[in-house]
C-alpha positions as CSV (number, residue, x, y, z in Angstrom):
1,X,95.6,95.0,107.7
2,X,92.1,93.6,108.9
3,X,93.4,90.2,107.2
4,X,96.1,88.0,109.2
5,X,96.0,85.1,107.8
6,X,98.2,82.7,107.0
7,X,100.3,83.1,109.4
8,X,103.8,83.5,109.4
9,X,106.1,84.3,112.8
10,X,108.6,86.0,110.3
11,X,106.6,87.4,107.4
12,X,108.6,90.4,105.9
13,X,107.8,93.0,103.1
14,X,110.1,94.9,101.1
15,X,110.3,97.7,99.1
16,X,112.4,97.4,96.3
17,X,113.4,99.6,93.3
18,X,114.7,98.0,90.5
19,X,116.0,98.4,86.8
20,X,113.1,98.5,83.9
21,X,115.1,95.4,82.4
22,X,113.7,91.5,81.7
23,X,114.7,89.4,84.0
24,X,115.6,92.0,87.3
25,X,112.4,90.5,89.0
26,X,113.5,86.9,87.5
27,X,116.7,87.3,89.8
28,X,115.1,88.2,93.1
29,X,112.9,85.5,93.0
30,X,116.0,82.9,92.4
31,X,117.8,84.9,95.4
32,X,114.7,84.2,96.9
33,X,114.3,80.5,96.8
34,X,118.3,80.0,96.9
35,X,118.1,81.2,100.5
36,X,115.0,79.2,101.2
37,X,112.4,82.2,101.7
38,X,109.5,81.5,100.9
39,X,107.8,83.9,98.4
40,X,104.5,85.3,98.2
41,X,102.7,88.7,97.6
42,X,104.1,90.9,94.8
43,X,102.8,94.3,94.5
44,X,104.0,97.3,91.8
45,X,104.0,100.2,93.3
46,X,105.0,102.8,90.2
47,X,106.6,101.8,87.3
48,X,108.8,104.6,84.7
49,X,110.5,103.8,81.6
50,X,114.0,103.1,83.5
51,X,113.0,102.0,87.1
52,X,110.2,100.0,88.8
53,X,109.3,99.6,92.6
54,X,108.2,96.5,93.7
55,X,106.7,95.4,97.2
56,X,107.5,91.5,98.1
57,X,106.2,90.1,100.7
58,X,107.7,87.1,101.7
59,X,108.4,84.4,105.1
60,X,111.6,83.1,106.4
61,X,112.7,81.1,109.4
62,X,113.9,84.0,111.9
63,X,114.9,87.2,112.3
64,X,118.6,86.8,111.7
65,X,117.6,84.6,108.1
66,X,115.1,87.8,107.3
67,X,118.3,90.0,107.6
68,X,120.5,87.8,105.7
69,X,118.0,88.0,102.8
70,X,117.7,91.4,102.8
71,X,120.9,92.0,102.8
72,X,121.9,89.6,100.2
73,X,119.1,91.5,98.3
74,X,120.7,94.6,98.1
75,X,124.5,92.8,96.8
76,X,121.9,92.1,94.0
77,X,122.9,94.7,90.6
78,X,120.9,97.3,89.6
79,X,118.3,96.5,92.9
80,X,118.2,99.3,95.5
81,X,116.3,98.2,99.1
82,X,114.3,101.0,99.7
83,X,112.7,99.5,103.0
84,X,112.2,96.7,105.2
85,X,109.3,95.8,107.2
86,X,108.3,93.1,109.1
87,X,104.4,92.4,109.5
88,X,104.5,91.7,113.2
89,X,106.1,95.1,114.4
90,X,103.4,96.4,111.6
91,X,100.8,95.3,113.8
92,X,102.0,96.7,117.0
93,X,102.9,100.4,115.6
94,X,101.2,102.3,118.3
95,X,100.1,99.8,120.4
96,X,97.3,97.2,120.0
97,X,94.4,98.6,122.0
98,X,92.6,101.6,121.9
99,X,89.9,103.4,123.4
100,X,87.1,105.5,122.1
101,X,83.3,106.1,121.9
102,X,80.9,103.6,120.8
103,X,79.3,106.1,118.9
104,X,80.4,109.0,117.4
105,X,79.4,111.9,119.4
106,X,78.3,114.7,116.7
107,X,76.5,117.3,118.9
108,X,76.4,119.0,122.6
109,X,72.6,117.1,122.7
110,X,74.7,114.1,122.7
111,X,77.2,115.1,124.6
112,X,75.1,115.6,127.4
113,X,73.7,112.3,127.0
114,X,76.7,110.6,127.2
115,X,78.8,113.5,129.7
116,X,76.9,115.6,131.8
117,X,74.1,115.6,132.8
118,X,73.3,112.5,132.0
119,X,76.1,110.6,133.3
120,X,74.8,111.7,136.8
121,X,71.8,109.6,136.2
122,X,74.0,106.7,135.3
123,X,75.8,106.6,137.8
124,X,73.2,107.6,140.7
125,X,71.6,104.2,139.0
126,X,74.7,102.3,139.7
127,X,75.2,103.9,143.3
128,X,71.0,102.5,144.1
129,X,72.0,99.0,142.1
130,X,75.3,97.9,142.3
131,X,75.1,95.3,139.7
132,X,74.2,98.2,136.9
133,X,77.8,98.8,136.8
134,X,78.3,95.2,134.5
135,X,75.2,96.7,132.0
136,X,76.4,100.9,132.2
137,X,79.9,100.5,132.3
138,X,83.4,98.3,130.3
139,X,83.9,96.6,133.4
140,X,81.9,93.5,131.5
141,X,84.3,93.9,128.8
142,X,87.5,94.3,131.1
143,X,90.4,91.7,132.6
144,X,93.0,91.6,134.9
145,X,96.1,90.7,134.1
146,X,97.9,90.0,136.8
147,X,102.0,89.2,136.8
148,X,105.4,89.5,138.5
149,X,107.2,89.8,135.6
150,X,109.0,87.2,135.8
151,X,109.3,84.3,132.6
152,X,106.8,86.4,130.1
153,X,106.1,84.6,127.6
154,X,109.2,82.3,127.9
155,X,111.9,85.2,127.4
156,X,112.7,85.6,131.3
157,X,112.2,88.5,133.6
158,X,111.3,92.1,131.5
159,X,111.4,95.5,133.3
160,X,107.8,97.1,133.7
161,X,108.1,98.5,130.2
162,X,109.1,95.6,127.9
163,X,106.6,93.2,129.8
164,X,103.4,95.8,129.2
165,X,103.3,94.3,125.2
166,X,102.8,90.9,126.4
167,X,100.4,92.1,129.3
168,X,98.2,94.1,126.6
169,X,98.7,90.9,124.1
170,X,97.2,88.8,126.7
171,X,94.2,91.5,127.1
172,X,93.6,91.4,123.5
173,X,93.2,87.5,123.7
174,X,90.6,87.8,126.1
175,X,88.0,88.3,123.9
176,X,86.7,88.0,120.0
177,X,88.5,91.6,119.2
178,X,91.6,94.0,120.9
179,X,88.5,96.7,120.2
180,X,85.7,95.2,122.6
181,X,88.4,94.3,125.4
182,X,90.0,97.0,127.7
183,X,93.6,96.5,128.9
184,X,95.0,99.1,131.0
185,X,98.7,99.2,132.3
186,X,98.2,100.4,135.9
């Protein structure tokens, strides 16, 4: 999923099985463009003598038109939805940011190095030169985001919770990738 682009607010992908029969496929795709969704990527997934599964990936104009087409593909005969998913709750499975080591740390000789003892040294460098801590530490690669909660992103006040997506969002945004940016709920 390294590759966003185009973008698409309401890009969905669904998993379809459907009968081994000419013109099945021919039928989703007029569904398709009957209810105005724009088609795009389709993938076969396995294929038997009777039955095919099919990923189509395809945009619409919100999340209650994605529903209506996936519903109205399932009325379809002799297609079964198998799934639904839409690319931007793809993207956020887990969360957006994550943390871990620079390097991969493969033996106690490094381990020391980057734990102790070495990080003593590190830091006793930092405690003599304050200005080491932009140079040995994320703090260069860190923001703040600061908030009451209130109006995120347009969709009014959010509890602590809900507003922490946006917050990490905005943290993400900060710099060229979510991996060389740290945003911390605190």
């Amino acid at each position: 999923m390294s590759e966003i682009g185009p973008y698409s607010n309401y890009r969905l992908t669904v998993r379809l099985e459907l009968s081994n029969t000419p013109g099945i496929f021919a039928k989703v795709a007029a569904l398709l463009a009957e209810e105005q969704a724009n088609l795009g990527a389709v993938d076969l997934v396995s294929a038997t003598k009777t039955r095919m599964v099919r990923d189509i990936t395809f945009d619409v104009q919100s999340e209650e038109h994605g529903e209506k087409v996936v519903a109205c593909l399932g009325e379809l005969p002799d297609v079964t939805v198998l799934s639904a998913s839409d690319r931007i709750f793809l993207l956020h499975l887990g969360g957006k940011i994550r943390v871990g080591s620079k390097f991969p740390i493969s033996t106690r000789n490094v381990l020391s190095m980057v734990y102790t003892p070495g990080v003593g040294r590190v830091s006793r460098a930092i405690a003599s030169d304050k200005s080491k801590v932009y140079t040995f530490t994320s703090k260069s690669n860190s923001v703040a985001v600061v908030s009451d909660g209130s109006a995120v992103l347009g969709l009014g006040t959010l509890d602590r919770k809900h507003r922490f997506q946006s917050w990490r969002a905005r943290s993400c945004s900060s710099k060229n990738s979510p991996e060389s940016t740290r945003g911390l709920s605190v």
